[in-house]
DOKE-114862 format. One line per field, with one value per residue: residue number from 0; x, y, z of N, C-alpha, C in turn. Coordinates in Angstrom, 1 decimal, always signed. Last residue first. Layout:
N
resi: NUM, ...
n_u: X, ...
n_v: Y, ...
n_w: Z, ...
ca_u: X, ...
ca_v: Y, ...
ca_w: Z, ...
c_u: X, ...
c_v: Y, ...
c_w: Z, ...
//
This chain:
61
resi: 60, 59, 58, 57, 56, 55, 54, 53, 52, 51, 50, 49, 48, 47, 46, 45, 44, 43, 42, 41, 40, 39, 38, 37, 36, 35, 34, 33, 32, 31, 30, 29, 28, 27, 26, 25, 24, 23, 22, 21, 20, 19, 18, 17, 16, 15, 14, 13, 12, 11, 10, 9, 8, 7, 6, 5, 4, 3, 2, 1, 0
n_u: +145.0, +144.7, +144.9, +142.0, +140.0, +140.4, +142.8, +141.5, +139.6, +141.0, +142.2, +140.0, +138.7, +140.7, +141.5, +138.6, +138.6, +141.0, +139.9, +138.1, +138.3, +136.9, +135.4, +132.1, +130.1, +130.3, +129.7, +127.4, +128.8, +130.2, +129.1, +127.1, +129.3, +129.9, +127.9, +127.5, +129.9, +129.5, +127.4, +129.2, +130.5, +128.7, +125.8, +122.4, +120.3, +119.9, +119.5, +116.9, +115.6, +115.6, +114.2, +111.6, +110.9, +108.0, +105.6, +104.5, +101.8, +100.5, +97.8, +96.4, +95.4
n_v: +121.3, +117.7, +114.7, +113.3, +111.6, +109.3, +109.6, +111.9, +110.9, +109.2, +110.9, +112.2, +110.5, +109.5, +111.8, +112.4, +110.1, +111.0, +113.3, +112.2, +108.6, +105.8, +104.4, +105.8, +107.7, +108.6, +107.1, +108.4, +111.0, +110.1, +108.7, +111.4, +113.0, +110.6, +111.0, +113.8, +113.7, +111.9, +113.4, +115.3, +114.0, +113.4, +115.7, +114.7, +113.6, +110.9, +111.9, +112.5, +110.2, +108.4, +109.8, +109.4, +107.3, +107.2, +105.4, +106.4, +106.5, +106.2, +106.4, +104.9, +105.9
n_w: +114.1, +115.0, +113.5, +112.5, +113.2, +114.4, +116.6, +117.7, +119.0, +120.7, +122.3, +123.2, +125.2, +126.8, +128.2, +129.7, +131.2, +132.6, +133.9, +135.7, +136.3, +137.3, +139.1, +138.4, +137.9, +135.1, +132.9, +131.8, +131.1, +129.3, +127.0, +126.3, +125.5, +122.9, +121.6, +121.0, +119.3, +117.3, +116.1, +115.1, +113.1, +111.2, +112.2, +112.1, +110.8, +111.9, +114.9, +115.0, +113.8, +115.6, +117.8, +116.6, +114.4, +112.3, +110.5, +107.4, +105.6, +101.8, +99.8, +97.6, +94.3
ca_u: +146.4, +144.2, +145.8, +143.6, +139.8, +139.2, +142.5, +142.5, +139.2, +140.0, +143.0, +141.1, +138.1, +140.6, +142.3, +139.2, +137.7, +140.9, +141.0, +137.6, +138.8, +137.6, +136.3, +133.1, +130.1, +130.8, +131.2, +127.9, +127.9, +130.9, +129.6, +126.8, +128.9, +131.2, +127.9, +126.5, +130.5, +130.8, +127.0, +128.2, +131.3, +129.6, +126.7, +123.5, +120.4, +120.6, +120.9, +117.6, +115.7, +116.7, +115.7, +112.7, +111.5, +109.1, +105.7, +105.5, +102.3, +100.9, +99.0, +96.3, +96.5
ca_v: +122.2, +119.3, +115.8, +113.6, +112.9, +109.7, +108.6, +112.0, +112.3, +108.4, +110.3, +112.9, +110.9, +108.8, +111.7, +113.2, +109.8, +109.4, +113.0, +112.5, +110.4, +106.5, +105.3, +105.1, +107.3, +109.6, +106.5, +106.8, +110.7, +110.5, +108.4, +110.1, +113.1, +111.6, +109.8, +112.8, +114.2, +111.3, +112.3, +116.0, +114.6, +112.6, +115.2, +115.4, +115.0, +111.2, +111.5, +113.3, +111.4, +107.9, +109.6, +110.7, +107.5, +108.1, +106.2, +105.7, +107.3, +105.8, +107.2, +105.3, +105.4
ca_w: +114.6, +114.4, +114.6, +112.7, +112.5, +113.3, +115.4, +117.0, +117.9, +119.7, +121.6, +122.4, +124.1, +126.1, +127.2, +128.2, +129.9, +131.9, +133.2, +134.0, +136.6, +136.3, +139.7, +138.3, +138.9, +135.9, +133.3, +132.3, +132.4, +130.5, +127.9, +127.3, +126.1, +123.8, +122.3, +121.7, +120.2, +118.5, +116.8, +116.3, +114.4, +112.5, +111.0, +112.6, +110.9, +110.9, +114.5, +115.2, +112.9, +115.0, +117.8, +117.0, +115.9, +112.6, +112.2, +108.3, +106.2, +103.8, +101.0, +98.5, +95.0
c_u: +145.2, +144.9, +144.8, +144.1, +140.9, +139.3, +141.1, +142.6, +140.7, +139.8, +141.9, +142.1, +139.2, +140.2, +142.0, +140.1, +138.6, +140.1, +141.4, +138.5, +138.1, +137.4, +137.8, +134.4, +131.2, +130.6, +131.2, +129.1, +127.7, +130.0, +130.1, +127.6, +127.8, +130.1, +129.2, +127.4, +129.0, +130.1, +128.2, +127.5, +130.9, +130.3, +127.8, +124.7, +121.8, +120.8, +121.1, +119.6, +116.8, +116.9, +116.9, +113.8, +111.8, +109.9, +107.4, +105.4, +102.9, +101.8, +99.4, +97.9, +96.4
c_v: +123.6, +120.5, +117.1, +114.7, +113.4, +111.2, +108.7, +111.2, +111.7, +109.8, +109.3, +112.4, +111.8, +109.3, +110.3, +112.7, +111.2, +109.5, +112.1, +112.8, +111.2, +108.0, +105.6, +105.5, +106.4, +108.9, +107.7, +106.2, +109.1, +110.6, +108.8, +109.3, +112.2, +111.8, +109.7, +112.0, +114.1, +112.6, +111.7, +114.6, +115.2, +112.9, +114.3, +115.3, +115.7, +112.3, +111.0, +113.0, +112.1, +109.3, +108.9, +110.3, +108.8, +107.8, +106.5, +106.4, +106.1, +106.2, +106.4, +105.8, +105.8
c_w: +114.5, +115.4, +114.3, +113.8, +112.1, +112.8, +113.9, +115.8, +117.4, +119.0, +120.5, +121.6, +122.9, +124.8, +126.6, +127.5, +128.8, +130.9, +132.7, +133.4, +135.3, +137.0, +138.4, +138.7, +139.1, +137.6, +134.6, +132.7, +132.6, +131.8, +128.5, +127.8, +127.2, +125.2, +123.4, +122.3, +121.5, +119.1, +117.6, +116.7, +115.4, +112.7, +112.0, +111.7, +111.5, +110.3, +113.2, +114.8, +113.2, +114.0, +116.8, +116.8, +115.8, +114.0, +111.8, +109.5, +107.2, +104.1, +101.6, +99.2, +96.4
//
């Protein structure tokens, strides 16, 4: 029986290794550097990103 061996993305390994609250918080993080030249505030992106944690994760006390 012969072997074979699949190519691998990185990137797709590294993000099913994470768990989904460390991939929001990737994709958290890219989008604020893609949104950091815009004349959004970063006070706009936090309370967007807090109000979307909120909705997926709930309140947390």
């Amino acid at each position: 029986m012969k072997a074979t061996s699949e190519k691998v993305n990185p990137e797709d390994y590294i993000l099913s290794v994470l768990s989904p609250e460390d991939r929001l918080d990737a994709a958290f993080k890219i989008a604020k550097e893609a949104f950091k030249k815009t004349k959004l505030n970063m006070r706009d992106i936090e309370n967007s990103v807090q109000s979307i944690r909120r909705k997926i994760y709930g309140e947390k006390k």
